[in-house]
Jmol script that loads the backbone (N, CA, C; Angstrom):
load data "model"
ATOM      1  N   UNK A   1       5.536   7.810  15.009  1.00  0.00           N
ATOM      2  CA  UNK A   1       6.003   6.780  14.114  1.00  0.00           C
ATOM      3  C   UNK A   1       6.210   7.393  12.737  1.00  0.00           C
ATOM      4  N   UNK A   2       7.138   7.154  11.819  1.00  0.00           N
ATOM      5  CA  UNK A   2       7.614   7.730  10.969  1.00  0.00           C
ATOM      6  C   UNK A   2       6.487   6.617   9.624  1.00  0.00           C
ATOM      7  N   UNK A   3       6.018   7.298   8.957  1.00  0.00           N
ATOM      8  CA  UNK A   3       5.350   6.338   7.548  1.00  0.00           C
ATOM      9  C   UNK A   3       6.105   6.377   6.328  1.00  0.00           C
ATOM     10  N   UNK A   4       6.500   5.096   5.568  1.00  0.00           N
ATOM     11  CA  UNK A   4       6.977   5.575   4.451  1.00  0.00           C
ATOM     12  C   UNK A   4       5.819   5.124   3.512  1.00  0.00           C
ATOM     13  N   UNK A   5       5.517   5.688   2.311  1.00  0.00           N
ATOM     14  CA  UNK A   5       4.970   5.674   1.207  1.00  0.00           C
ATOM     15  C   UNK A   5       5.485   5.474  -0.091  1.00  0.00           C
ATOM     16  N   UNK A   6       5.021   4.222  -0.564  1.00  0.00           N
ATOM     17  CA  UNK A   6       5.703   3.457  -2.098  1.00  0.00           C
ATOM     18  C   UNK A   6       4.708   3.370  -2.666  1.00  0.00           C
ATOM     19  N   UNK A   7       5.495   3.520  -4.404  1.00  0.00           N
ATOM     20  CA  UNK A   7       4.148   3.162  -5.561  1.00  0.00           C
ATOM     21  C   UNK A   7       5.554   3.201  -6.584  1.00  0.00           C
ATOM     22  N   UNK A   8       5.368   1.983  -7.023  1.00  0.00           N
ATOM     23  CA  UNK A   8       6.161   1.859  -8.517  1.00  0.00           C
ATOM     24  C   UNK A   8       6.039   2.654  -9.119  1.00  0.00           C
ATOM     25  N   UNK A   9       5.654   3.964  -9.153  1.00  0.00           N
ATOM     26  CA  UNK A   9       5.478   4.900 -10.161  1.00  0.00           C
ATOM     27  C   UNK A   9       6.394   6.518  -9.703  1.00  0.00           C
ATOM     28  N   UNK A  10       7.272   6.543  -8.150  1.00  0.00           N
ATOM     29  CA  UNK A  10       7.925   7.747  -7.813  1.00  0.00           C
ATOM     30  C   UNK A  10       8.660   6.622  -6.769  1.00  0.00           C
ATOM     31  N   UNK A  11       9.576   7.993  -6.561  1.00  0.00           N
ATOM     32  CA  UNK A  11      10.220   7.358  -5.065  1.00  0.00           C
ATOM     33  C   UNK A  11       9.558   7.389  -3.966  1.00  0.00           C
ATOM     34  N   UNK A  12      10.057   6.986  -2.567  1.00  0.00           N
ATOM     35  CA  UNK A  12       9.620   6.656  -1.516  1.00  0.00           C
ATOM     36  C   UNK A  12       9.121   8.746  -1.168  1.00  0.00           C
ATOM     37  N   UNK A  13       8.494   8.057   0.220  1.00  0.00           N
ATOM     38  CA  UNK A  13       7.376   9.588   0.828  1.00  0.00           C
ATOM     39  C   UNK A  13       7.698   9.394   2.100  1.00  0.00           C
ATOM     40  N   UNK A  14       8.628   9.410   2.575  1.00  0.00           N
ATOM     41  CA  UNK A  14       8.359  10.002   4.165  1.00  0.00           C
ATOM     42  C   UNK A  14       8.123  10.674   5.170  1.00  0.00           C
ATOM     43  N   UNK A  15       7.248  10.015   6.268  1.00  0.00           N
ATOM     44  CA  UNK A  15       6.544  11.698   6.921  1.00  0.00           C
ATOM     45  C   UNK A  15       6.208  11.044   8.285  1.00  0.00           C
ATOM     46  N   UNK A  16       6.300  11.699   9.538  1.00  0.00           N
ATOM     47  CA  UNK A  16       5.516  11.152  10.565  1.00  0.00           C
ATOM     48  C   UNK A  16       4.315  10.673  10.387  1.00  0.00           C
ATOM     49  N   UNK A  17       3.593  10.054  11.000  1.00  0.00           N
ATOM     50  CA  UNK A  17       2.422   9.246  10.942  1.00  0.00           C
ATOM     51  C   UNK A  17       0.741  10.776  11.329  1.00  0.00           C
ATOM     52  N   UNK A  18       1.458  11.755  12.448  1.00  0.00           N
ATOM     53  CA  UNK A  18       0.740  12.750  12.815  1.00  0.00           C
ATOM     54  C   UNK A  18       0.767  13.452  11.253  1.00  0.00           C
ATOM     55  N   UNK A  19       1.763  13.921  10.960  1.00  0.00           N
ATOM     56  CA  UNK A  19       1.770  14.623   9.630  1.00  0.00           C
ATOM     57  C   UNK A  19       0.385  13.947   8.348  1.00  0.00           C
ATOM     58  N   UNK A  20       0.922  12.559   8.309  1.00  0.00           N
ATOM     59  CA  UNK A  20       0.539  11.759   7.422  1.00  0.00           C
ATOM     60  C   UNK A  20      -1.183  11.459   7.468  1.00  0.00           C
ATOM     61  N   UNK A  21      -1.736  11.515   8.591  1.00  0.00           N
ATOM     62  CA  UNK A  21      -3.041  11.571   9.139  1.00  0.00           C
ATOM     63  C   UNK A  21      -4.163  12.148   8.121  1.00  0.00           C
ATOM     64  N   UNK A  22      -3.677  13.403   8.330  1.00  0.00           N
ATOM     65  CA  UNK A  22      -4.717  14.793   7.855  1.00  0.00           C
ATOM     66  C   UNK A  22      -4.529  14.952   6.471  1.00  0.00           C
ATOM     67  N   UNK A  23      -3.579  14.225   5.602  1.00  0.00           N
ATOM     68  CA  UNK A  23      -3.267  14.336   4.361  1.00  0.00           C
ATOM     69  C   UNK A  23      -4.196  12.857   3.633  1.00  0.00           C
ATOM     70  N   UNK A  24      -4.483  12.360   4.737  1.00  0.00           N
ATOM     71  CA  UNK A  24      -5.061  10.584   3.916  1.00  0.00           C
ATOM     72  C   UNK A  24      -6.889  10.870   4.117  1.00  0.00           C
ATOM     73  N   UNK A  25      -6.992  11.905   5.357  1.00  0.00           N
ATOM     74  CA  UNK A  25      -8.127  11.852   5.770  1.00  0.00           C
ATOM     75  C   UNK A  25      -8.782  13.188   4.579  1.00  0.00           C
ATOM     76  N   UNK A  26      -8.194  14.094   4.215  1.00  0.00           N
ATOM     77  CA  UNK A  26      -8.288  14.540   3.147  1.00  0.00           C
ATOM     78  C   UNK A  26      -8.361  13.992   1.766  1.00  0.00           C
ATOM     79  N   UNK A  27      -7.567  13.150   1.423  1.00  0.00           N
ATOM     80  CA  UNK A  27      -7.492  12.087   0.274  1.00  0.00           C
ATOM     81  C   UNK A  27      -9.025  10.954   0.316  1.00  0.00           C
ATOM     82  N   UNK A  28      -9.389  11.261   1.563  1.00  0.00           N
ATOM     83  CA  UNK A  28     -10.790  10.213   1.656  1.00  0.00           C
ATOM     84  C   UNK A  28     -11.134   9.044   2.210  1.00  0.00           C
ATOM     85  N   UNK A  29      -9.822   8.773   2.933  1.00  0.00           N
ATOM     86  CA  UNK A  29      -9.351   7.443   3.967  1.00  0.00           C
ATOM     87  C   UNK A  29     -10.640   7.884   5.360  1.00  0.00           C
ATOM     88  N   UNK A  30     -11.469   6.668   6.306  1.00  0.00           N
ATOM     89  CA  UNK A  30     -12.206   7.455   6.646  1.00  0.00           C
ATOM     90  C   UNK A  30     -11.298   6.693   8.959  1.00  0.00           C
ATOM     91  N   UNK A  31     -10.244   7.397   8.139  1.00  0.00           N
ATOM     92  CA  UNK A  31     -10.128   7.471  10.130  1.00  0.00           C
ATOM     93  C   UNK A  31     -10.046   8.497  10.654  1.00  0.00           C
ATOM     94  N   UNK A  32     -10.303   8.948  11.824  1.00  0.00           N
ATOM     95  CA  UNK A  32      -9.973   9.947  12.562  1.00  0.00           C
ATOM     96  C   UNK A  32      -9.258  10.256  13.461  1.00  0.00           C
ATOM     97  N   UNK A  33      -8.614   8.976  14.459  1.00  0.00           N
ATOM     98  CA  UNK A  33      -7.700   9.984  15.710  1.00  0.00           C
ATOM     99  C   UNK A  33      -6.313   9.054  15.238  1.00  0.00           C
ATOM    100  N   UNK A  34      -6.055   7.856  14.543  1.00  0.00           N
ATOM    101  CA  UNK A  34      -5.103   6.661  14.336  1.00  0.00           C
ATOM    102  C   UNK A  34      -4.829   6.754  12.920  1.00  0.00           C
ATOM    103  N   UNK A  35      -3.745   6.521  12.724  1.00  0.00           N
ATOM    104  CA  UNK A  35      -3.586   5.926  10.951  1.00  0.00           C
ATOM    105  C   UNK A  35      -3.106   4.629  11.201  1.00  0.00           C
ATOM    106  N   UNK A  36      -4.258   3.451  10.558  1.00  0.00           N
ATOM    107  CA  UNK A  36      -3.537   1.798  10.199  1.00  0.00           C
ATOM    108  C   UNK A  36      -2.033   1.944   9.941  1.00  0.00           C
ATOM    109  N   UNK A  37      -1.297   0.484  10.672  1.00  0.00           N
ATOM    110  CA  UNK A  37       0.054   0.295  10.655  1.00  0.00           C
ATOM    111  C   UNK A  37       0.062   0.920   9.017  1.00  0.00           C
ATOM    112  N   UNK A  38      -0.417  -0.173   7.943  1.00  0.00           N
ATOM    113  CA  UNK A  38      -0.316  -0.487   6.471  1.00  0.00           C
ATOM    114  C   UNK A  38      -1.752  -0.513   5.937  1.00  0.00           C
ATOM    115  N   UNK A  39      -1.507   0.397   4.811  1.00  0.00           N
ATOM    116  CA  UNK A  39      -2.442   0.730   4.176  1.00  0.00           C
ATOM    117  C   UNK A  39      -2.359   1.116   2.951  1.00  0.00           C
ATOM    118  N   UNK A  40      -3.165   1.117   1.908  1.00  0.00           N
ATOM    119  CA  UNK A  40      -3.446   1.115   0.491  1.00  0.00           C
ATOM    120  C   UNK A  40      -4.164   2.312  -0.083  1.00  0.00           C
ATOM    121  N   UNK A  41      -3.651   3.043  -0.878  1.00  0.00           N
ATOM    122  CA  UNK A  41      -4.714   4.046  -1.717  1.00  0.00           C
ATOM    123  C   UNK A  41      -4.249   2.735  -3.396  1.00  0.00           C
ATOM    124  N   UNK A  42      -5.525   2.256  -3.759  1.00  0.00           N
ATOM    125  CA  UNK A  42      -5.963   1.746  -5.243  1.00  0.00           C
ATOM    126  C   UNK A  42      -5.402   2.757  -5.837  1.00  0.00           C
ATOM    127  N   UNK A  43      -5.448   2.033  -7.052  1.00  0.00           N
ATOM    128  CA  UNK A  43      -5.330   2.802  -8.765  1.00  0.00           C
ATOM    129  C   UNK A  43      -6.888   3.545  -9.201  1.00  0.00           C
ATOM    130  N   UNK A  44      -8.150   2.794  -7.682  1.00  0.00           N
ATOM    131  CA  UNK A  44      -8.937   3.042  -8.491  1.00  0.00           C
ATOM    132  C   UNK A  44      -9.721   4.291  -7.257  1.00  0.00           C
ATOM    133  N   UNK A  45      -9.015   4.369  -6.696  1.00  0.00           N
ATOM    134  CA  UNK A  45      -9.130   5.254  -5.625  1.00  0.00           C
ATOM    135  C   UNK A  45      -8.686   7.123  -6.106  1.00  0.00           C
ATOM    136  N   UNK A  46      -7.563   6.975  -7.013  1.00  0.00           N
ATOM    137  CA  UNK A  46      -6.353   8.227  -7.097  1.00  0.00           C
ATOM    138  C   UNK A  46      -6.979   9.060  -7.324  1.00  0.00           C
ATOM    139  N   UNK A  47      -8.086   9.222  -8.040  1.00  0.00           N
ATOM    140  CA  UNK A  47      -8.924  10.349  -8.922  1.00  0.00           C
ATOM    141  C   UNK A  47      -9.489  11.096  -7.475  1.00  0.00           C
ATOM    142  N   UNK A  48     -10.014  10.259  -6.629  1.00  0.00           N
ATOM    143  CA  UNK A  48     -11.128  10.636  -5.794  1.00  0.00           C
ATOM    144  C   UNK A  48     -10.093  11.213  -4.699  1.00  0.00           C
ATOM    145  N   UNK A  49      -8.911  10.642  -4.267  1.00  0.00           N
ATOM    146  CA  UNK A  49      -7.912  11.103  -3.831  1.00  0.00           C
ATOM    147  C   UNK A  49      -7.264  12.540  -3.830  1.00  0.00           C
ATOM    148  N   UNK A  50      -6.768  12.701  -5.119  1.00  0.00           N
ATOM    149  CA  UNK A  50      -5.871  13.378  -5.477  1.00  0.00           C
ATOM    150  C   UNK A  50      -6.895  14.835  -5.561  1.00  0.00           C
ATOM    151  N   UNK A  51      -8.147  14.523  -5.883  1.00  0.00           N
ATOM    152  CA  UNK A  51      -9.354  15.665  -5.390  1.00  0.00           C
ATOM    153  C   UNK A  51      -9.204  16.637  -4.119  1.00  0.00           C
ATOM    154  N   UNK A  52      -9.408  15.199  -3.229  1.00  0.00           N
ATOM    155  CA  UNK A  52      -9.764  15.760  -2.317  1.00  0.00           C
ATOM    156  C   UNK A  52      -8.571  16.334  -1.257  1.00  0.00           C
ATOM    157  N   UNK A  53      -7.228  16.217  -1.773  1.00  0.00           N
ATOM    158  CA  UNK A  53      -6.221  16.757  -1.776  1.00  0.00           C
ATOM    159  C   UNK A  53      -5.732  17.873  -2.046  1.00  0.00           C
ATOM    160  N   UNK A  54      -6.581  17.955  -3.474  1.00  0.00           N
ATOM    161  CA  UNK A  54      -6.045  19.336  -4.157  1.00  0.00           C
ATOM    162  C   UNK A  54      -7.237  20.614  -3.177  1.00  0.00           C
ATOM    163  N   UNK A  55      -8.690  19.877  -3.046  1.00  0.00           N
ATOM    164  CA  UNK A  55      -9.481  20.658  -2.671  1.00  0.00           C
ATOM    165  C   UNK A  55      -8.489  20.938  -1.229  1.00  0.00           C
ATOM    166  N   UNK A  56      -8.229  20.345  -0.112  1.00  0.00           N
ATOM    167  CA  UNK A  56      -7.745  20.652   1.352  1.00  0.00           C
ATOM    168  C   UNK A  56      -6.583  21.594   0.905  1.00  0.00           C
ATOM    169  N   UNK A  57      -6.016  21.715  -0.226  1.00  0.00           N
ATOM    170  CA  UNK A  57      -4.807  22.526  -0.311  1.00  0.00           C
ATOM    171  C   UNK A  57      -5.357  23.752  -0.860  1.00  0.00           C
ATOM    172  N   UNK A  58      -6.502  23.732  -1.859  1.00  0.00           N
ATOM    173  CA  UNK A  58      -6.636  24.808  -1.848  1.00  0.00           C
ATOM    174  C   UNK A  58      -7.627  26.117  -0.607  1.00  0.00           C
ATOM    175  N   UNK A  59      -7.877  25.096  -0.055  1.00  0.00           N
ATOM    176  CA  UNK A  59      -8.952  25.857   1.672  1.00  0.00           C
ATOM    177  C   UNK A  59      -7.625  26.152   2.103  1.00  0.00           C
ATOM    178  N   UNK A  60      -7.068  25.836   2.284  1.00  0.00           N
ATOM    179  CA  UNK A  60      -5.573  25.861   2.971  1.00  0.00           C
ATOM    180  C   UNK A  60      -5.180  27.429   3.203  1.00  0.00           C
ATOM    181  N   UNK A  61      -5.271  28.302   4.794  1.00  0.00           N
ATOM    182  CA  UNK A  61      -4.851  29.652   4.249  1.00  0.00           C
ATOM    183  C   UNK A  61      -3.323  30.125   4.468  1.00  0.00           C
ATOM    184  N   UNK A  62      -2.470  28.954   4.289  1.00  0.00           N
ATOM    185  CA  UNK A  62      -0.969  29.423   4.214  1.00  0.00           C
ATOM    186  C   UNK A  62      -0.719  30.408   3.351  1.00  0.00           C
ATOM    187  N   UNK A  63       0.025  31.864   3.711  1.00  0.00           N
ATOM    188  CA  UNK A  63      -0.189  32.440   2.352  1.00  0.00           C
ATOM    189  C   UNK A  63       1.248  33.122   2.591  1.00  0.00           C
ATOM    190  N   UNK A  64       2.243  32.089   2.632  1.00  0.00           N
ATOM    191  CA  UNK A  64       3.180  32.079   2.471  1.00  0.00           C
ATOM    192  C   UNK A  64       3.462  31.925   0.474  1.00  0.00           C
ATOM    193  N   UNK A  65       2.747  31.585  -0.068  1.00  0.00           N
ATOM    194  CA  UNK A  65       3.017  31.879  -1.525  1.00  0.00           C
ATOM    195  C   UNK A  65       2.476  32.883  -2.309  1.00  0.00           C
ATOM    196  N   UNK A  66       1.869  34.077  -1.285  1.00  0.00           N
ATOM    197  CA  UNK A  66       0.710  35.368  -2.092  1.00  0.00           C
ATOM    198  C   UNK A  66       1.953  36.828  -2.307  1.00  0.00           C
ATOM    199  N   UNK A  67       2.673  36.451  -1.494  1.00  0.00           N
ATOM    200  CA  UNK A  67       3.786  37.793  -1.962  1.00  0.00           C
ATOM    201  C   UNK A  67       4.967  37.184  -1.733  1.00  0.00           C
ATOM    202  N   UNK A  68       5.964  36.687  -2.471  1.00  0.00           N
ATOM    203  CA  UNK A  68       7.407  36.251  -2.397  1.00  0.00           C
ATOM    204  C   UNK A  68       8.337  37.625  -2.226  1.00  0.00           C
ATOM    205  N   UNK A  69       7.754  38.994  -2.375  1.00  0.00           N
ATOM    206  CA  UNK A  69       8.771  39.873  -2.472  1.00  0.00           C
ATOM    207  C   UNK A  69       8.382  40.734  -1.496  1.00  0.00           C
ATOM    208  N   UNK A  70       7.806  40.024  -0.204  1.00  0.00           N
ATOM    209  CA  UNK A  70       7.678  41.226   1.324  1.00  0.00           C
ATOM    210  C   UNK A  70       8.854  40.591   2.011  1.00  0.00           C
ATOM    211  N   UNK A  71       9.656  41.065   2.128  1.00  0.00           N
ATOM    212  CA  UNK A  71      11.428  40.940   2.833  1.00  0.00           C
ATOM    213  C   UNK A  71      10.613  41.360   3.839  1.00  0.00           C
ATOM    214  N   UNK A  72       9.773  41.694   4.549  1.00  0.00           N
ATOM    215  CA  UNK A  72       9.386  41.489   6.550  1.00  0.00           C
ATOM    216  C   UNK A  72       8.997  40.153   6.748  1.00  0.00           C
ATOM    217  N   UNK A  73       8.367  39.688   6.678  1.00  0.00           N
ATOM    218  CA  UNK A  73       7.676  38.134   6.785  1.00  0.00           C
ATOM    219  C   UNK A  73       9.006  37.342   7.721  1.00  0.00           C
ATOM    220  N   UNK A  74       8.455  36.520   8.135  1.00  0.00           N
ATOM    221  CA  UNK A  74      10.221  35.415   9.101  1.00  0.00           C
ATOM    222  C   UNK A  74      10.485  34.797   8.153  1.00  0.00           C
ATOM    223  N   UNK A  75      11.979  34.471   8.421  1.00  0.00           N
ATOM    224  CA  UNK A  75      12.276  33.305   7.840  1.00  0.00           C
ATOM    225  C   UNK A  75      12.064  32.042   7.602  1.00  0.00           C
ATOM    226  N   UNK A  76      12.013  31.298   6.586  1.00  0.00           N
ATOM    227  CA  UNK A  76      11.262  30.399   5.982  1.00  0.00           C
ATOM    228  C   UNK A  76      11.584  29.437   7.438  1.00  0.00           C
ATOM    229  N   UNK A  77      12.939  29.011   8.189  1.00  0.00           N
ATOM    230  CA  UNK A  77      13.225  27.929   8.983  1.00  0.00           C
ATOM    231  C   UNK A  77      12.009  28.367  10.081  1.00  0.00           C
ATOM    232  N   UNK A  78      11.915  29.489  10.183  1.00  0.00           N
ATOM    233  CA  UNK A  78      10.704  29.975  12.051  1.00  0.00           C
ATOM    234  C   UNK A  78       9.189  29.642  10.855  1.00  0.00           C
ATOM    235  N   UNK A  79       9.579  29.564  10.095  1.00  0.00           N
ATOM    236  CA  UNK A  79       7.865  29.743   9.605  1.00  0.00           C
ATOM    237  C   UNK A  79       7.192  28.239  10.242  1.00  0.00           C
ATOM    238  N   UNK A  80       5.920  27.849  10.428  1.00  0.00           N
ATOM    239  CA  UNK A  80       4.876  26.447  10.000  1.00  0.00           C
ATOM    240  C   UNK A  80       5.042  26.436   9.217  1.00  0.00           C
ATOM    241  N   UNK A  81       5.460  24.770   9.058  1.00  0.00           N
ATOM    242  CA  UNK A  81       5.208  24.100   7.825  1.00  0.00           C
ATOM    243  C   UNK A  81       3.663  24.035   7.644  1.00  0.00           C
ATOM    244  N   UNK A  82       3.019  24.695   6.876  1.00  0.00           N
ATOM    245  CA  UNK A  82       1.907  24.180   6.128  1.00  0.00           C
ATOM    246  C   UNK A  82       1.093  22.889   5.352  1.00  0.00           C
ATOM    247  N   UNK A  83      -0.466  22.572   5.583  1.00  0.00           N
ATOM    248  CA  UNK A  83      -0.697  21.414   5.093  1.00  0.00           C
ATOM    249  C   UNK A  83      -0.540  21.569   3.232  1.00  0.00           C
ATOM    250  N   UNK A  84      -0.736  22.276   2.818  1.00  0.00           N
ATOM    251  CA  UNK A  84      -0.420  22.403   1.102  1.00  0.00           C
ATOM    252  C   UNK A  84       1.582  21.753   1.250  1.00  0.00           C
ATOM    253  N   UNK A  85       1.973  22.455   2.006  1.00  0.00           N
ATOM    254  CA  UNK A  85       3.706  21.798   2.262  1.00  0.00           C
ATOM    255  C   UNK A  85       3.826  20.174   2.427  1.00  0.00           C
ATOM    256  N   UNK A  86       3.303  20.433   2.990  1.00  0.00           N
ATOM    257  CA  UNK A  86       3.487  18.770   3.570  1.00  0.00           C
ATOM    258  C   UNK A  86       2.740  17.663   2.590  1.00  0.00           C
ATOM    259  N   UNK A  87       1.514  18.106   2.014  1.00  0.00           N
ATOM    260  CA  UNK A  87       0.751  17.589   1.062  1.00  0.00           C
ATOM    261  C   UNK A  87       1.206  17.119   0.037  1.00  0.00           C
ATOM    262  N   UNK A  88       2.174  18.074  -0.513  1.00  0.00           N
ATOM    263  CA  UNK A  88       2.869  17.908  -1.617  1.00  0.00           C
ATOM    264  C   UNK A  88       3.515  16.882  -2.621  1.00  0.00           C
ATOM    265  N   UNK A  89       4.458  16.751  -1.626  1.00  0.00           N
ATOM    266  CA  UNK A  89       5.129  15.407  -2.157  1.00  0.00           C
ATOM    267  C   UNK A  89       4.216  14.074  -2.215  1.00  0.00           C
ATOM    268  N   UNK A  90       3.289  13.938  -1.291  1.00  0.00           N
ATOM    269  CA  UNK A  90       2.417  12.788  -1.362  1.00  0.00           C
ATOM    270  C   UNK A  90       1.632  12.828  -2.643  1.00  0.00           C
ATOM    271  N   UNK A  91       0.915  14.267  -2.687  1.00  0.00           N
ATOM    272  CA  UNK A  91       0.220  14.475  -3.968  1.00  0.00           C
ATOM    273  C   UNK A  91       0.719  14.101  -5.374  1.00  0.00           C
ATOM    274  N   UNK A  92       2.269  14.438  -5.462  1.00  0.00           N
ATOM    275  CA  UNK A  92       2.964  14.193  -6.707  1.00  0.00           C
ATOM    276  C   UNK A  92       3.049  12.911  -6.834  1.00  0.00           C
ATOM    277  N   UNK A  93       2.866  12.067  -5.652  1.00  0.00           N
ATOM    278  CA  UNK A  93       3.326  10.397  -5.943  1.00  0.00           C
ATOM    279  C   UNK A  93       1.800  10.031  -6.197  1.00  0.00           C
ATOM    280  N   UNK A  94       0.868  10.365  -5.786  1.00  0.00           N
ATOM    281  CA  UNK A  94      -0.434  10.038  -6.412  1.00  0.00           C
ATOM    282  C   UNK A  94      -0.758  10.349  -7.753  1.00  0.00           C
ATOM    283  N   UNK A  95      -0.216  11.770  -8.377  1.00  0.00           N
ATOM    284  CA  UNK A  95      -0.333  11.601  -9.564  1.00  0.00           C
ATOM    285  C   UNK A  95       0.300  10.981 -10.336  1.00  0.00           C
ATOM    286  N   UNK A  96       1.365  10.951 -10.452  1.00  0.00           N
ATOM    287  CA  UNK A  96       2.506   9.881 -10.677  1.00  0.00           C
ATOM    288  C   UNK A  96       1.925   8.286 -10.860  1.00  0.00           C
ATOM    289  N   UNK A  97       1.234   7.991  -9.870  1.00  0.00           N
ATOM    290  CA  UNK A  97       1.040   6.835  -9.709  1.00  0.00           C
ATOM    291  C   UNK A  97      -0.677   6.497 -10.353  1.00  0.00           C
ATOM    292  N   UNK A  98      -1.472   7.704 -10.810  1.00  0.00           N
ATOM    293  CA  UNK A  98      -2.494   7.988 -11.109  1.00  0.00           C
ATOM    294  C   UNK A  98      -1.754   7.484 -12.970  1.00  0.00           C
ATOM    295  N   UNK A  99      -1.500   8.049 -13.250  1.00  0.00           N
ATOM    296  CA  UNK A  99      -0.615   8.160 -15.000  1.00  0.00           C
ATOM    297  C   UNK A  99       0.043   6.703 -15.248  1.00  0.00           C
ATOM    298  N   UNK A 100       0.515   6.106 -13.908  1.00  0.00           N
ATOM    299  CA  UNK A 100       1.049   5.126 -14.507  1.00  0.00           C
ATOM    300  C   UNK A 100      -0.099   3.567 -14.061  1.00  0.00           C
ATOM    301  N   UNK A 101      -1.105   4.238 -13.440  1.00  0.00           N
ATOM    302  CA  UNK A 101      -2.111   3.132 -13.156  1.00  0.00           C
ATOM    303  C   UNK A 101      -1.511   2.091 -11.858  1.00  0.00           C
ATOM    304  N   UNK A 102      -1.391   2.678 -11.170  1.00  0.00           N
ATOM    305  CA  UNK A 102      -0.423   1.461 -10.092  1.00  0.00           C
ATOM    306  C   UNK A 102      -0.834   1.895  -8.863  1.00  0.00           C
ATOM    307  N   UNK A 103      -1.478   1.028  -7.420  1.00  0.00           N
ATOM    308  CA  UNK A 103      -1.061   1.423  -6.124  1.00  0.00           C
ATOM    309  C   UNK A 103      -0.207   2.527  -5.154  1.00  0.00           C
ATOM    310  N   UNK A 104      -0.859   2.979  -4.645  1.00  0.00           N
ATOM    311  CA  UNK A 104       0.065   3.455  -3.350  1.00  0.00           C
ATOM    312  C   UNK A 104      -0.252   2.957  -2.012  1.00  0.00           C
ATOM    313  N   UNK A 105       1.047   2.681  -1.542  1.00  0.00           N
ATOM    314  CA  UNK A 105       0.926   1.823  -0.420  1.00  0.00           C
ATOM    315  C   UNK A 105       1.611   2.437   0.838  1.00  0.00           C
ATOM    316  N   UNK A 106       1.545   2.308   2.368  1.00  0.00           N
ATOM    317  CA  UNK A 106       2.383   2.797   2.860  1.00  0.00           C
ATOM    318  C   UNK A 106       2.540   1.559   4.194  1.00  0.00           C
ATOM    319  N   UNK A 107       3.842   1.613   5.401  1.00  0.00           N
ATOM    320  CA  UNK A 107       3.909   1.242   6.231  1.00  0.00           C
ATOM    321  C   UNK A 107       4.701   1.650   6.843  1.00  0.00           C
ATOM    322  N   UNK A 108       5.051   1.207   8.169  1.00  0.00           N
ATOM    323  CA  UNK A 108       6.112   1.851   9.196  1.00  0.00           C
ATOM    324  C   UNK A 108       7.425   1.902   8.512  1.00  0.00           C
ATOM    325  N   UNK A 109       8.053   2.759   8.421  1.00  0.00           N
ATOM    326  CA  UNK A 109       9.463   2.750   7.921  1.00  0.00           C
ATOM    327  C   UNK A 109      10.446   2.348   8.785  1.00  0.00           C
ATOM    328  N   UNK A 110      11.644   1.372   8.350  1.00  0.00           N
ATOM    329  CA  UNK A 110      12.561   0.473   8.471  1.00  0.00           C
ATOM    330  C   UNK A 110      12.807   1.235  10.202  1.00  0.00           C
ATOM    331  N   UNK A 111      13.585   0.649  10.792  1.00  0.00           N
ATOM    332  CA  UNK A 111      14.352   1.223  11.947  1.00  0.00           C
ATOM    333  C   UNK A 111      15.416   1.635  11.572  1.00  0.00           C
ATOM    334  N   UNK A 112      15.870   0.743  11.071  1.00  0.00           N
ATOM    335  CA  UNK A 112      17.549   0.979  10.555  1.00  0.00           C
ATOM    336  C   UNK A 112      17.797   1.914   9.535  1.00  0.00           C
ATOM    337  N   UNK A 113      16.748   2.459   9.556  1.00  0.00           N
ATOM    338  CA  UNK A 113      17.487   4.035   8.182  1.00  0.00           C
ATOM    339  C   UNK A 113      18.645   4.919   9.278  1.00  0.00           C
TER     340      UNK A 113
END
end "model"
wireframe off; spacefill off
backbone 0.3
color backbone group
């Protein structure tokens, strides 16, 4: 199932629901094998969030960003996407949404996109 993610404070976040899992359960959400249809990270949540986000990204041993100038490595399309990758954009809408004091919310995204 595809999740989208809104907060008056960035644009929309879309991501499979598998993707989306390990990034909320990091953030401090406490499920483990399911992510709720719809669900809420508070304004008063973001701090504790956006922590425990930054902490999973930095354990993270993708080290696809430790030498940009070894021309052997594969190409970026064969590479894993990484959880710091995927993290990302969610993270920026939490801070985003941390600065402007507002909700993040998410639910199943439309069919009709």
């Amino acid at each position: 199932m595809l999740v989208v993610f809104h907060s008056k404070a960035a644009a929309e976040v879309l991501m499979f629901e598998k993707h989306a899992l390990p990034i909320l359960i990091a953030a401090g959400k406490p499920y483990t094998d399911t992510l709720p249809t719809r669900g809420v990270i508070t304004r008063d949540q973001l701090d504790a969030a956006i922590a425990g986000i930054e902490g999973a990204i930095s354990s993270d041993t993708d080290s696809a960003f430790s030498d940009d100038n070894d021309d052997s490595k594969a190409h970026p399309i064969s590479q894993a996407v990484s959880f710091r990758r995927r993290a990302w954009p969610l993270l920026a809408m939490l801070r985003l949404s941390r600065d402007q004091h507002v909700d993040v919310l998410w639910e199943p995204a439309p069919t009709n996109w």
